[in-house]
C-alpha positions in Angstrom: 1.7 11.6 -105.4 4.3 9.8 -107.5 6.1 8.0 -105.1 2.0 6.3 -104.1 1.6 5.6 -107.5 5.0 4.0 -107.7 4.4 2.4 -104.9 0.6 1.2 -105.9 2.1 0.0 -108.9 4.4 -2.2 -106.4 7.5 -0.1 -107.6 10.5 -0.1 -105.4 9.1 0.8 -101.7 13.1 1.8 -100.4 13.7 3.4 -103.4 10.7 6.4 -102.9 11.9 6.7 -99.2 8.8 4.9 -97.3 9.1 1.7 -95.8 6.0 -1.7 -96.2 3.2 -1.0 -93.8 2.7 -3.5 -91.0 0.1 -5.2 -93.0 2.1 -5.5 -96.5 5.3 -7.1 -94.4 2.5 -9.7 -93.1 0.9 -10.5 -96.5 4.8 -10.8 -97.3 5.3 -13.0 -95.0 6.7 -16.4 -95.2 6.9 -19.2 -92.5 10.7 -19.9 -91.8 10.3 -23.7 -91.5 8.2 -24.6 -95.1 8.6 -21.1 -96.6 5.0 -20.8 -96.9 3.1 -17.8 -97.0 1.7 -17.6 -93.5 -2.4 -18.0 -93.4 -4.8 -15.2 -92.9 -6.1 -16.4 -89.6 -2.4 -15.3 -88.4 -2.3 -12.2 -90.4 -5.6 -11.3 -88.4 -4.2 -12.3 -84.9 -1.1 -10.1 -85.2 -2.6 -7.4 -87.0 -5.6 -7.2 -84.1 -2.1 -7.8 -81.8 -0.7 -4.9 -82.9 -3.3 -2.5 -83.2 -5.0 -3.0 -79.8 -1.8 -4.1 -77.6 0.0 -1.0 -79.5 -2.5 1.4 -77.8 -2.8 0.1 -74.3 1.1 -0.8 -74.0 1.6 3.2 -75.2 -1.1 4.5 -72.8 0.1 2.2 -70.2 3.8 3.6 -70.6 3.1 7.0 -70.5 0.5 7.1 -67.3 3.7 5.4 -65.8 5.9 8.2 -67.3 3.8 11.2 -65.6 3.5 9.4 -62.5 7.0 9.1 -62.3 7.7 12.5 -63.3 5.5 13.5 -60.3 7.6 11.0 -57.8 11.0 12.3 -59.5 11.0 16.1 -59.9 14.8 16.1 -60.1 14.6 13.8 -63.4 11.5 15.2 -64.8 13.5 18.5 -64.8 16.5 17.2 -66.3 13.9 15.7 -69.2 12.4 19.0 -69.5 15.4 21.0 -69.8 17.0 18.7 -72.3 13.8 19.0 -74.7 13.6 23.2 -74.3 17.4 23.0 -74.9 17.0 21.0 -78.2 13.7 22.6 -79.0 10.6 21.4 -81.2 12.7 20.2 -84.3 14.7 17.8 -82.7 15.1 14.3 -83.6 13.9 11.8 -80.6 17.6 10.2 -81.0 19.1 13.4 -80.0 16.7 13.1 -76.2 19.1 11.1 -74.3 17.6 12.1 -71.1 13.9 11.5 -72.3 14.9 8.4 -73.6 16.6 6.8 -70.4 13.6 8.3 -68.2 11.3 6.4 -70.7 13.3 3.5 -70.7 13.8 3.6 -66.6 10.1 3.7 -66.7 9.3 0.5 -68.5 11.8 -1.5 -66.6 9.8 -1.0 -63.7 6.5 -0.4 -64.7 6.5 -2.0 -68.0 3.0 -2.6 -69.7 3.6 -6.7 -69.5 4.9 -7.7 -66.8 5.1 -11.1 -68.1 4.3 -13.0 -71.4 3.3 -16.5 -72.6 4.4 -18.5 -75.5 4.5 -22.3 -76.1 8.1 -23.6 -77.3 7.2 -24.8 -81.2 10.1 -27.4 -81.3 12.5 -29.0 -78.1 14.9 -25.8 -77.3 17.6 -26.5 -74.6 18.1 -23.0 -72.3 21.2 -22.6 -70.8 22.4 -20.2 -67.9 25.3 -18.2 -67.7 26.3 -20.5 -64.9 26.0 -23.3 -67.1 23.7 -24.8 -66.2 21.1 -26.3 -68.7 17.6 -27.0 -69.0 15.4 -28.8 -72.4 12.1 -27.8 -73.0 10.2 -30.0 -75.5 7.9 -29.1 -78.1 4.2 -27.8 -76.8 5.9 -26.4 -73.3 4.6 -23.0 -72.2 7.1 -20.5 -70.9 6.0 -17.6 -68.9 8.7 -15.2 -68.7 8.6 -12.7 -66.1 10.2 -9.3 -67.3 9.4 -8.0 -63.4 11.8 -10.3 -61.8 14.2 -9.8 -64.7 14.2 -6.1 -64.4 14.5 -5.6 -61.0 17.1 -8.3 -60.3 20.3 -7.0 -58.4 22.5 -9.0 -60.5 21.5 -7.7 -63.4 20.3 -4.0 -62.4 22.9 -3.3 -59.0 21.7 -3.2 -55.4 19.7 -0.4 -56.1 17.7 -2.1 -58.8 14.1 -1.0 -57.4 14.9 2.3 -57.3 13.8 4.6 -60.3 17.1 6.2 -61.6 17.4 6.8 -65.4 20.9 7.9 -65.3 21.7 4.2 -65.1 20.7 4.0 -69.4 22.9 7.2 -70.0 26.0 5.1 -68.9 25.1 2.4 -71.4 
C-alpha cells in the first residue's frame, strides 16, 4: 500500500520496485525531433495497438506453439521435461528449451508475417553486399519477416524446417 501511495504521489517509480505502466511511459512521452509531448490521438492509437494486437499476436503464437508441439513430439518432450525438471517456481529465463521452441515457433509462423510503415525523413538502406538504396520521406516499406526468416542465408539450408535447437546454439 505504501509503495501505491508513493507512487500516486509520483514518488520514485524504480525506487519502490515497479516499473511506469504502458500508459504513464506514453503520457511521458516526448517526440524525438521537437521534444514535444506527443498528442493524444497517438497515445490512443498505440494504446488500442497494444492492447488488441497484444492479444491476437499471443493467441496467434501459442495455437502455433501446440500445433507444433503435435508435429514435433521429440521437441515438445524435451520442453516438457525441461519445465518438470525446473518445476513451478522457475524463472522463464532459466527455460532454455521453452524458450528456443517458442522462438523456433515465431520464426516460422510468426503472428505478422509482414508490417507497414512509411519512412518519416529520406533514409539510405544499405546491404551487407554494399549495395545501397535511398528511400525519401512519405515511402512505404513493407517488410516481409517470412522471407527473412526462412532465408537460407540467414537460417542454413534447412531453414524451413522447424528445429529449436538452432536458438540453443546462439
Amino acid at each position: 500500500a505504501a509503495a501505491t501511495a508513493a507512487a500516486a504521489d509520483g514518488a520514485d517509480d524504480a525506487e519502490h520496485g515497479r516499473q511506469p505502466a504502458m500508459l504513464e511511459q506514453l503520457l511521458a512521452a516526448r517526440d524525438p525531433d521537437t521534444g514535444e509531448a506527443i498528442d493524444d490521438e497517438l497515445i490512443i492509437s498505440e494504446a488500442l495497438t497494444f492492447l488488441l494486437a497484444g492479444q491476437i499476436t499471443t493467441a496467434t503464437t501459442l495455437t502455433w506453439a501446440l500445433h507444433l508441439a503435435t508435429r514435433h513430439a521429440e521437441q515438445y518432450a524435451a520442453v516438457r521435461a525441461e519445465a518438470l525438471a525446473l518445476g513451478a517456481a522457475a524463472d522463464s529465463t532459466q527455460l532454455r528449451v521453452a524458450r528456443a521452441f517458442i522462438s523456433e515457433t515465431l520464426r516460422l509462423r510468426g503472428a505478422a508475417p509482414f508490417i507497414s510503415r512509411m519512412t518519416t525523413k529520406r533514409v539510405t538502406l544499405t546491404t551487407a553486399s554494399g549495395a545501397s538504396c535511398t528511400l525519401p520521406a512519405g515511402t512505404t516499406v513493407v517488410p516481409c519477416f517470412d522471407a527473412v526468416h526462412r532465408d537460407p542465408a540467414l537460417w542454413g539450408a534447412d531453414a524451413h524446417r522447424f528445429r529449436p535447437a538452432r536458438w540453443l546454439a546462439a
